[in-house]
PyMOL Python script that loads the backbone (N, CA, C, O; Angstrom):
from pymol import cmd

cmd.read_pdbstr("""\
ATOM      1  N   UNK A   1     145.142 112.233  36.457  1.00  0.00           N
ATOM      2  CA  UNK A   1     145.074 111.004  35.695  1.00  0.00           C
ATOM      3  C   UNK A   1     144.602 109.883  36.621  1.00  0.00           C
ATOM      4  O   UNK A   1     145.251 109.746  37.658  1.00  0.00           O
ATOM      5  N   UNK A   2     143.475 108.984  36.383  1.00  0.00           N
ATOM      6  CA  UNK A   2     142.956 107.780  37.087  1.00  0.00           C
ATOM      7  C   UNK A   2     143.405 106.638  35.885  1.00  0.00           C
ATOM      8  O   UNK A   2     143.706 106.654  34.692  1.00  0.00           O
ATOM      9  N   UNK A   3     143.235 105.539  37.098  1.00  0.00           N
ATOM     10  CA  UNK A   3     143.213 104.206  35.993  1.00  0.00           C
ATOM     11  C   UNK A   3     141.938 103.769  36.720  1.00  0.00           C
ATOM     12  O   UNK A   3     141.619 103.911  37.900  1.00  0.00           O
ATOM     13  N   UNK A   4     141.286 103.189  35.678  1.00  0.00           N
ATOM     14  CA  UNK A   4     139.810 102.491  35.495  1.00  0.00           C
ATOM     15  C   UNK A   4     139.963 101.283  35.381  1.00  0.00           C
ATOM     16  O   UNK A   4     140.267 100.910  34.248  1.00  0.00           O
ATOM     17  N   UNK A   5     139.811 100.126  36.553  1.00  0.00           N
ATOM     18  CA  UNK A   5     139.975  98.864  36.461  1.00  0.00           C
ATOM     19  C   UNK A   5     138.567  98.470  36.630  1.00  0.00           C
ATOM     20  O   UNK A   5     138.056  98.622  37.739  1.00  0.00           O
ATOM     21  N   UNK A   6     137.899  97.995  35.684  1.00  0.00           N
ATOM     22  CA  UNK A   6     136.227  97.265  35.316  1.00  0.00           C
ATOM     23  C   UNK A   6     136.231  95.879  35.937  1.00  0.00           C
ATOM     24  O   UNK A   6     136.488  95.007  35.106  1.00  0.00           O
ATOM     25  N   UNK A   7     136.069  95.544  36.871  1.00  0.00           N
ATOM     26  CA  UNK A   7     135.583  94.011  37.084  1.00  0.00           C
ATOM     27  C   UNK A   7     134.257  93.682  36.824  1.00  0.00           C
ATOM     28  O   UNK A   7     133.385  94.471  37.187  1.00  0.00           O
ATOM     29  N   UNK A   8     133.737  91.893  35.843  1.00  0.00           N
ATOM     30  CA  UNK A   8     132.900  91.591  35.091  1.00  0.00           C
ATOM     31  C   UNK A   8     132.165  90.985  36.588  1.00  0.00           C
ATOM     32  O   UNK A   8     132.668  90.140  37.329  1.00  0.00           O
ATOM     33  N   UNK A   9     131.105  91.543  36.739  1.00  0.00           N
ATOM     34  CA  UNK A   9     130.227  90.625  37.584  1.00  0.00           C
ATOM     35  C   UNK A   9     129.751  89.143  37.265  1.00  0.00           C
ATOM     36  O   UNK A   9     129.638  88.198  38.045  1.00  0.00           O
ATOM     37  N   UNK A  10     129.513  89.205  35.940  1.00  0.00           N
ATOM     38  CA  UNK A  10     128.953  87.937  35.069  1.00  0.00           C
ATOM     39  C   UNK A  10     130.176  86.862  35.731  1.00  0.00           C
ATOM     40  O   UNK A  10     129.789  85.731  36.024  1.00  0.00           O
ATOM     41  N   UNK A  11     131.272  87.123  35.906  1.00  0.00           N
ATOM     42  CA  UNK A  11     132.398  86.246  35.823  1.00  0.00           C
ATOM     43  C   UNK A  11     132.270  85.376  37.175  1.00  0.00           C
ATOM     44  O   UNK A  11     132.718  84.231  37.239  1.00  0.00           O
ATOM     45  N   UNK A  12     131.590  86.046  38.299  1.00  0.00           N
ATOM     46  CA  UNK A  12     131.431  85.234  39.608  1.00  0.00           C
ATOM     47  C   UNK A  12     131.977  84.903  40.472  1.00  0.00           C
ATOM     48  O   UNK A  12     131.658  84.072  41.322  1.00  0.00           O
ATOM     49  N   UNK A  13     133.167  85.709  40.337  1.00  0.00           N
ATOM     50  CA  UNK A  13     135.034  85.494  41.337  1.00  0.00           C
ATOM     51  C   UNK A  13     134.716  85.804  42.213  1.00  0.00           C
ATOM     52  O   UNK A  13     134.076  86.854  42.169  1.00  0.00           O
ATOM     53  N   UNK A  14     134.898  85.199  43.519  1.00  0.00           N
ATOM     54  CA  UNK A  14     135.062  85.499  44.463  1.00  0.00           C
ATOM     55  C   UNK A  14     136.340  86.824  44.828  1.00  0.00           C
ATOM     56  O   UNK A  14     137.353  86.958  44.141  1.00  0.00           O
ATOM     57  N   UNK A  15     135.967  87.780  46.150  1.00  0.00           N
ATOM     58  CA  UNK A  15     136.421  88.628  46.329  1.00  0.00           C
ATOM     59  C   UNK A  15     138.202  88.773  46.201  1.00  0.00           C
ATOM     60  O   UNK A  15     138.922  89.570  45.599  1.00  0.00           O
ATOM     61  N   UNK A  16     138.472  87.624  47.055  1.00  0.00           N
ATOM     62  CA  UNK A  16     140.115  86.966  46.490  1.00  0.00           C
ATOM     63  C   UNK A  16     140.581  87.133  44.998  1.00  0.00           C
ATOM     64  O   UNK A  16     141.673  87.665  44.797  1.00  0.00           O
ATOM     65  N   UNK A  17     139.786  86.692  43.904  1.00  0.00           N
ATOM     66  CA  UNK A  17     140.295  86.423  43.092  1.00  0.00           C
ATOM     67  C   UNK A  17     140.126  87.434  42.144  1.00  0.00           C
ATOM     68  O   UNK A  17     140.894  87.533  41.187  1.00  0.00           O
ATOM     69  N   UNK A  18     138.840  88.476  42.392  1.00  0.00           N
ATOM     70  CA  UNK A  18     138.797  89.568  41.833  1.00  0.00           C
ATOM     71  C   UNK A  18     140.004  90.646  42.101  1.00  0.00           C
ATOM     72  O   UNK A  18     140.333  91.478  41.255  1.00  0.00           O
ATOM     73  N   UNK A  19     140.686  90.510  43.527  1.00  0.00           N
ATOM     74  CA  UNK A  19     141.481  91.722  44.080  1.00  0.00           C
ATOM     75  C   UNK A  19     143.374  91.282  43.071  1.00  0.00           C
ATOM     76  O   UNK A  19     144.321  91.978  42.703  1.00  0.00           O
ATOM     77  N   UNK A  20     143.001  89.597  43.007  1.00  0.00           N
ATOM     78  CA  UNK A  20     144.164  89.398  41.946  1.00  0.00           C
ATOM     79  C   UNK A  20     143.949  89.507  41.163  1.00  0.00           C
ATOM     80  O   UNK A  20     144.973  89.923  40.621  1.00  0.00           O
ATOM     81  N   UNK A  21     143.132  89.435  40.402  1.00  0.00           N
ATOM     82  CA  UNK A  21     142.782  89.922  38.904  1.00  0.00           C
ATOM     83  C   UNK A  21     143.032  91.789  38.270  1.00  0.00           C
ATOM     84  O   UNK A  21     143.436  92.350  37.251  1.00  0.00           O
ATOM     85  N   UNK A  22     142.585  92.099  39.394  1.00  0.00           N
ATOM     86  CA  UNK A  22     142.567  93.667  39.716  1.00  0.00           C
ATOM     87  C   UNK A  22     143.977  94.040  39.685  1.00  0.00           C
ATOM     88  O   UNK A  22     144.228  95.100  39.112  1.00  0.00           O
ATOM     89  N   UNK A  23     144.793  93.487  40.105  1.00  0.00           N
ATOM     90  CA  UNK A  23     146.317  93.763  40.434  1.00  0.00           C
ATOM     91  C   UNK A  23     146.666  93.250  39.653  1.00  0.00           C
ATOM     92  O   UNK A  23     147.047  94.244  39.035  1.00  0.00           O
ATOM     93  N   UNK A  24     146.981  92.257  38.868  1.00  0.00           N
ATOM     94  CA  UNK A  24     147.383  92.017  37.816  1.00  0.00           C
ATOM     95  C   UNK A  24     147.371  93.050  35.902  1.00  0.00           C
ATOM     96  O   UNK A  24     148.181  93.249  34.996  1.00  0.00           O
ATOM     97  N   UNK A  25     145.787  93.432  36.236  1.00  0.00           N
ATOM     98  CA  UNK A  25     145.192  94.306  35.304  1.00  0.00           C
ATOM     99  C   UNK A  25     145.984  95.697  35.944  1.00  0.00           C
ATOM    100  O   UNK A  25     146.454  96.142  34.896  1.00  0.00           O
ATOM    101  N   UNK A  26     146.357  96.516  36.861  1.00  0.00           N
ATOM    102  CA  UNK A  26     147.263  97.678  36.912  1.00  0.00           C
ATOM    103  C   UNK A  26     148.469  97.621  36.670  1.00  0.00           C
ATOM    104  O   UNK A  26     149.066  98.596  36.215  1.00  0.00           O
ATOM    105  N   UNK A  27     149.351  95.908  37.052  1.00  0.00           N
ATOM    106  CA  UNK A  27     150.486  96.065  36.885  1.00  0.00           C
ATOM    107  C   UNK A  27     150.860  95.820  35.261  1.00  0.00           C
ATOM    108  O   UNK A  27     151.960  96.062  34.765  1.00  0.00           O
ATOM    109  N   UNK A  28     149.727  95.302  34.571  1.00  0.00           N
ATOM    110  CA  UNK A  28     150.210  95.362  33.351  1.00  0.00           C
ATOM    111  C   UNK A  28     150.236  96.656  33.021  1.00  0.00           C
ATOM    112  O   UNK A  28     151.336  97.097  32.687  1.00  0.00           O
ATOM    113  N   UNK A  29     149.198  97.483  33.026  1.00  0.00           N
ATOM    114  CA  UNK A  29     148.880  98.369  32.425  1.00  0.00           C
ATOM    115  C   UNK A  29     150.428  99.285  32.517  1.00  0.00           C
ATOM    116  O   UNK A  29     151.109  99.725  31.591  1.00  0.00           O
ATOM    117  N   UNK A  30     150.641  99.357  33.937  1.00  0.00           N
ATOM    118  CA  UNK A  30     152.198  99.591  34.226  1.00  0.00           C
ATOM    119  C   UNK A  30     153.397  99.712  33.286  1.00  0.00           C
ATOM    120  O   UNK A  30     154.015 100.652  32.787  1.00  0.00           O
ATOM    121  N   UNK A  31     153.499  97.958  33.234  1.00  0.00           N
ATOM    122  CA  UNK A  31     154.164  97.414  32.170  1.00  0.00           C
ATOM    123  C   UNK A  31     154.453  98.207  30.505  1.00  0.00           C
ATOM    124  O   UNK A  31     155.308  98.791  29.839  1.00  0.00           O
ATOM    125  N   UNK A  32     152.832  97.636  30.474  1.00  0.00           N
ATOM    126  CA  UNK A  32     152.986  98.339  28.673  1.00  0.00           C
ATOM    127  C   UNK A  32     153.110  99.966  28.835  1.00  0.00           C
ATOM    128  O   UNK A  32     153.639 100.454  27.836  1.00  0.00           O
ATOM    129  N   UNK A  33     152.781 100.873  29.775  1.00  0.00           N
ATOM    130  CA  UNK A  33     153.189 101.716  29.594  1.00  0.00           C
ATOM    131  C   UNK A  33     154.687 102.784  29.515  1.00  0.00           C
ATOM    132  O   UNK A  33     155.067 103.818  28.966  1.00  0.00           O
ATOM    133  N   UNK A  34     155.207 101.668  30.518  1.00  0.00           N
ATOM    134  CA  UNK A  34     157.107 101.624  30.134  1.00  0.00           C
ATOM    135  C   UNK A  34     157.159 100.881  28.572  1.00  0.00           C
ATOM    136  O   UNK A  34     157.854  99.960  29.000  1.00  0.00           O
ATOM    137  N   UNK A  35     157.019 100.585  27.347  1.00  0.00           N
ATOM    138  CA  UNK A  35     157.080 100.284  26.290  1.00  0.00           C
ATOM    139  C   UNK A  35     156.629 101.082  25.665  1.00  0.00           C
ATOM    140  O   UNK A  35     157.190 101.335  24.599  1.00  0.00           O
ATOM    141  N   UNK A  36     155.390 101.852  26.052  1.00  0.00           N
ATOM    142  CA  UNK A  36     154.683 102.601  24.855  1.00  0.00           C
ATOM    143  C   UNK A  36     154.862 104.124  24.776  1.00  0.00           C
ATOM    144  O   UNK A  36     153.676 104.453  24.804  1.00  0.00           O
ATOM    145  N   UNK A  37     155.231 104.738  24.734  1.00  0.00           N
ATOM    146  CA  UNK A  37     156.160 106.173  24.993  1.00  0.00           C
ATOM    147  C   UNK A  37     154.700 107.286  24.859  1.00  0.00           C
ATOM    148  O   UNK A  37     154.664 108.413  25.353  1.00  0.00           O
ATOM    149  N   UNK A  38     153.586 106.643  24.082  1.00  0.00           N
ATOM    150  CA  UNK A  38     152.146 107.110  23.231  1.00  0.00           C
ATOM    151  C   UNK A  38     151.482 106.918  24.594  1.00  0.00           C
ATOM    152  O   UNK A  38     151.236 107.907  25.285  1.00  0.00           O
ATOM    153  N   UNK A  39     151.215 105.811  24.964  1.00  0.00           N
ATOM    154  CA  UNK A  39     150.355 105.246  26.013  1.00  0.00           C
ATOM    155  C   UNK A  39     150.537 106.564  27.438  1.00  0.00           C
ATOM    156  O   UNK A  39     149.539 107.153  27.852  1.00  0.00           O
ATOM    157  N   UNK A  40     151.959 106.838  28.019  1.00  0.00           N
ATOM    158  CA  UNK A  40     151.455 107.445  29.214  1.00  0.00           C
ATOM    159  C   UNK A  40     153.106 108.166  29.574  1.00  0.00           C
ATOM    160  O   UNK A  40     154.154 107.818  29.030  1.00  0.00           O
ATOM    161  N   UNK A  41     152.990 108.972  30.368  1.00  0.00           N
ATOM    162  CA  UNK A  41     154.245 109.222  30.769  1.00  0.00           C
ATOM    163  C   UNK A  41     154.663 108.729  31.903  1.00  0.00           C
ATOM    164  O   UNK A  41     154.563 109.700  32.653  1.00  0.00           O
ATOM    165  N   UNK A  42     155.174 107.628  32.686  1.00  0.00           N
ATOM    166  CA  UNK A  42     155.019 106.744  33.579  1.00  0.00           C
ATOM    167  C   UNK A  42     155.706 107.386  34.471  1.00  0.00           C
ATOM    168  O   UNK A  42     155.548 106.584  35.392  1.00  0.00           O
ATOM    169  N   UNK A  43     156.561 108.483  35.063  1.00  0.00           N
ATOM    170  CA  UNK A  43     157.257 109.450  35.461  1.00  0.00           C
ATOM    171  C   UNK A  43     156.105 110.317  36.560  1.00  0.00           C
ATOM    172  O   UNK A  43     156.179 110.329  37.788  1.00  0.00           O
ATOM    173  N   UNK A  44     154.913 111.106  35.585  1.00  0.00           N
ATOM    174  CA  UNK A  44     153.619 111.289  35.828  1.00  0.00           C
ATOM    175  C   UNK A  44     153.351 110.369  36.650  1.00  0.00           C
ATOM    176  O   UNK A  44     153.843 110.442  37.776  1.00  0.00           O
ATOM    177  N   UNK A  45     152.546 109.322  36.316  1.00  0.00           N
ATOM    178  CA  UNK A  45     151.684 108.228  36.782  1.00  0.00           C
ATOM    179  C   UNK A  45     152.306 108.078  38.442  1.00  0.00           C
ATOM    180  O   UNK A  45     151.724 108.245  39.514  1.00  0.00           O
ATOM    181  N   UNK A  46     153.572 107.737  38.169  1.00  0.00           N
ATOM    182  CA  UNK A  46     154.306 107.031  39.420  1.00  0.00           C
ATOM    183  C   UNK A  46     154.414 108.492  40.698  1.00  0.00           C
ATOM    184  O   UNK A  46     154.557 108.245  41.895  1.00  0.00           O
ATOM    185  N   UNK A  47     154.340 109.592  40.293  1.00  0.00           N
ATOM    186  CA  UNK A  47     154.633 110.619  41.159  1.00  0.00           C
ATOM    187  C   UNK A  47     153.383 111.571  41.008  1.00  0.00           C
ATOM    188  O   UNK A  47     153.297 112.789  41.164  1.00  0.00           O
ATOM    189  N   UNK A  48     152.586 110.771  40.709  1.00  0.00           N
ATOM    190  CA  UNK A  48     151.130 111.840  40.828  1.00  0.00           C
ATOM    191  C   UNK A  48     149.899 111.323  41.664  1.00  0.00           C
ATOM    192  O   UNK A  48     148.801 111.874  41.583  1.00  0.00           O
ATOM    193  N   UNK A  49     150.152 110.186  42.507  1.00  0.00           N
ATOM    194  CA  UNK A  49     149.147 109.626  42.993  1.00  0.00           C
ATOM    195  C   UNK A  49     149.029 108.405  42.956  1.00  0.00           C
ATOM    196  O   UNK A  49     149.351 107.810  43.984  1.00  0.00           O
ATOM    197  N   UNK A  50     148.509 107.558  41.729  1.00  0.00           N
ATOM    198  CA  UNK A  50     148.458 106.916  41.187  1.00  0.00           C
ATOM    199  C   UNK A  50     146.782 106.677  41.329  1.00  0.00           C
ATOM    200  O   UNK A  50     146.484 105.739  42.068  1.00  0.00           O
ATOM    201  N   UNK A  51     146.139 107.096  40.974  1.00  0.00           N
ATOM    202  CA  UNK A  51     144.926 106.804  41.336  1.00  0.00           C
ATOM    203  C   UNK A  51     144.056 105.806  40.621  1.00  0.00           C
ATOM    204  O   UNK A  51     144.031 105.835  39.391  1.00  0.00           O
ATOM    205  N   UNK A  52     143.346 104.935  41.280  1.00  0.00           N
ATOM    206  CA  UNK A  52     142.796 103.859  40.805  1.00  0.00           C
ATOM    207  C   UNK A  52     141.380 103.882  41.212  1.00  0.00           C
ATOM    208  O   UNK A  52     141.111 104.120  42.389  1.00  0.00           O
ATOM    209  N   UNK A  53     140.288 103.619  40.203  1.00  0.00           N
ATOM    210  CA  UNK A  53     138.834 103.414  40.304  1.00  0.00           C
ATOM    211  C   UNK A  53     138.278 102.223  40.018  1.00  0.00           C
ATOM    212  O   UNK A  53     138.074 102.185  38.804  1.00  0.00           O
ATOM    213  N   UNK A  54     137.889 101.096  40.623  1.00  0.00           N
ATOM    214  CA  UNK A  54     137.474  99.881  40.555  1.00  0.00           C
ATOM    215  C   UNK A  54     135.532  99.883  39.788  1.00  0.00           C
ATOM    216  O   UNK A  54     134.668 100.266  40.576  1.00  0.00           O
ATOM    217  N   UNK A  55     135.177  99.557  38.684  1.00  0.00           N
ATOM    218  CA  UNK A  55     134.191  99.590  38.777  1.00  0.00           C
ATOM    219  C   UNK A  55     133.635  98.277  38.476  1.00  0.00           C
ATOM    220  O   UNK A  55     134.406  97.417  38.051  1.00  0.00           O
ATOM    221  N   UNK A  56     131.887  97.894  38.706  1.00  0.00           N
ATOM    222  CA  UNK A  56     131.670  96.714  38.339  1.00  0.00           C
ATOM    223  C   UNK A  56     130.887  96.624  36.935  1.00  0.00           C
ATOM    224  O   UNK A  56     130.019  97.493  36.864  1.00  0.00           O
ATOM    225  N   UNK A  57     130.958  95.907  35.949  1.00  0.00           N
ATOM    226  CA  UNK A  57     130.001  95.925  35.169  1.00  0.00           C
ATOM    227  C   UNK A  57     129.454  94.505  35.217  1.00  0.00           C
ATOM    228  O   UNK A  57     129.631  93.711  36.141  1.00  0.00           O
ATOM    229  N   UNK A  58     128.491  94.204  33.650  1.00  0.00           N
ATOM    230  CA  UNK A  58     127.706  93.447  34.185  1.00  0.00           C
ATOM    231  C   UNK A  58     128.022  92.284  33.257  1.00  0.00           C
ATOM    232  O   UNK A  58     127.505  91.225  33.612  1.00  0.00           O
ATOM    233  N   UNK A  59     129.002  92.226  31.770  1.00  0.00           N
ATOM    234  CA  UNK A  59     129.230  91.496  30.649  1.00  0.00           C
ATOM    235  C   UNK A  59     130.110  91.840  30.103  1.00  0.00           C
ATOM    236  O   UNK A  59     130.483  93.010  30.024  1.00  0.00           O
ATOM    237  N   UNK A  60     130.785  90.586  29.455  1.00  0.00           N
ATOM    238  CA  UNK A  60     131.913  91.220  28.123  1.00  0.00           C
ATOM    239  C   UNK A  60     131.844  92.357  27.220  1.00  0.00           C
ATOM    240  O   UNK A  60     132.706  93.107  26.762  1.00  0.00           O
ATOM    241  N   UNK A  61     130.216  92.256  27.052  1.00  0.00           N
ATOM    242  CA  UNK A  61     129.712  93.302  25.958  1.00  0.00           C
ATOM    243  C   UNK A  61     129.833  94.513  26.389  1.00  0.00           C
ATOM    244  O   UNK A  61     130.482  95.302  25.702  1.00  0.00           O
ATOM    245  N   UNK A  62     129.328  94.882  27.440  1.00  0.00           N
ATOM    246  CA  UNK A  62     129.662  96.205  28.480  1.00  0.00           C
ATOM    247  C   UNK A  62     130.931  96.222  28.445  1.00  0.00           C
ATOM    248  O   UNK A  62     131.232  97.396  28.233  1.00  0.00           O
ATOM    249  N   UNK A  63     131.985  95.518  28.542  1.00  0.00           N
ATOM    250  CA  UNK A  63     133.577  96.049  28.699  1.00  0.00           C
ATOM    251  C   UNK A  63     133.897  96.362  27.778  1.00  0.00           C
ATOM    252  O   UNK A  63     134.567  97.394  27.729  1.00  0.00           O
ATOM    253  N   UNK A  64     133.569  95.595  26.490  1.00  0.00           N
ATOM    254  CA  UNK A  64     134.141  96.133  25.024  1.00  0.00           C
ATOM    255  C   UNK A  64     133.107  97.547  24.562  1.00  0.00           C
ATOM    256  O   UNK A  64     133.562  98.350  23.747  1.00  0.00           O
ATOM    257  N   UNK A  65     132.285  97.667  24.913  1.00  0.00           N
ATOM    258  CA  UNK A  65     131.663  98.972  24.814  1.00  0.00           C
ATOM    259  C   UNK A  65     132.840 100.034  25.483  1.00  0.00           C
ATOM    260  O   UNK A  65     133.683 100.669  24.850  1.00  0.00           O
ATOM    261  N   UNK A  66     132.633 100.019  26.893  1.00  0.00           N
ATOM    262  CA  UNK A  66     133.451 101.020  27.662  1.00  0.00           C
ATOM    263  C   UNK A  66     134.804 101.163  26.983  1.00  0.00           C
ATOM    264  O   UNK A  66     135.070 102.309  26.620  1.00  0.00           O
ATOM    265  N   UNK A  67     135.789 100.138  26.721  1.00  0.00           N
ATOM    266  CA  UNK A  67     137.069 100.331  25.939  1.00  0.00           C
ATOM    267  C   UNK A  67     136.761 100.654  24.570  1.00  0.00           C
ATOM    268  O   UNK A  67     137.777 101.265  24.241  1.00  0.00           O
ATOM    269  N   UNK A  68     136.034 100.635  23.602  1.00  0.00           N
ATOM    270  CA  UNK A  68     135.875 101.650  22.313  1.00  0.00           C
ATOM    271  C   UNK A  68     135.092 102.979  22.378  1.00  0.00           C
ATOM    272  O   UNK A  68     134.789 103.653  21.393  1.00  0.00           O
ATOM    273  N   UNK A  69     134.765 103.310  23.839  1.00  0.00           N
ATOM    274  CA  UNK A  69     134.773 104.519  24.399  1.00  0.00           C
ATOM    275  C   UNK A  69     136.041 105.269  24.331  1.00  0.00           C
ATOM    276  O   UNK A  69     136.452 106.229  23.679  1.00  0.00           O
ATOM    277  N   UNK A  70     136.666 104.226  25.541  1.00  0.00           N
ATOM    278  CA  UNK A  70     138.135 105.028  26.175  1.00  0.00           C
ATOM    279  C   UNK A  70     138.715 105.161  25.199  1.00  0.00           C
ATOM    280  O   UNK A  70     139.426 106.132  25.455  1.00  0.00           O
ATOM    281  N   UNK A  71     138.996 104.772  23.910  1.00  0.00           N
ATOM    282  CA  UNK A  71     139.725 105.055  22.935  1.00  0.00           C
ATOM    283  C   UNK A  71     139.120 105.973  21.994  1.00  0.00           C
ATOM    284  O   UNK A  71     139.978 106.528  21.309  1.00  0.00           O
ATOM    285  N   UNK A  72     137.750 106.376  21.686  1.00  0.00           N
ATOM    286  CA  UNK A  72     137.236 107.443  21.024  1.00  0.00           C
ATOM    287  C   UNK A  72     137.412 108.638  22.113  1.00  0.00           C
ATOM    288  O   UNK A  72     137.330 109.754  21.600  1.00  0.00           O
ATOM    289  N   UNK A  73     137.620 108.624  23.409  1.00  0.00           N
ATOM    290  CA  UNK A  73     137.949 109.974  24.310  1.00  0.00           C
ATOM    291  C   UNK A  73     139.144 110.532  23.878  1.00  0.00           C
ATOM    292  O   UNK A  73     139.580 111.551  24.415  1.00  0.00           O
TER     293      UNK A  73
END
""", "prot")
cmd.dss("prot")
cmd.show_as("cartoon", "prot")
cmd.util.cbc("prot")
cmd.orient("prot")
């Protein structure tokens, strides 16, 4: 299991503010997944690695593409 954290190039953050943005976007994901019993088995997650893939894209439009992907997978 990976988590896929997309940072928007369009957005222009400097490297600082992308690496908080980035961390913020896993620890939620974290979060809602202790709530969502559907979402993940967090048991897994926490004792399997935790593996994380940073990618860049290039627009909003590209992110909402990729996430009505991840949800038709």
């Amino acid at each position: 299991m990976k988590q896929i954290i997309l940072i928007r190039a369009d957005l222009n953050m400097g490297i600082g503010k992308i690496a908080v943005q980035a961390s913020h976007a896993s620890m939620s994901f974290l979060l809602q997944a202790q709530t969502d019993d559907d979402l993940l088995n967090v048991d897994d997650w926490l004792n399997g690695g935790q593996t994380k893939i940073c990618l860049q894209i290039h627009s909003e439009e590209e992110l909402l593409e990729l996430h009505e992907k991840a949800l038709s997978a």
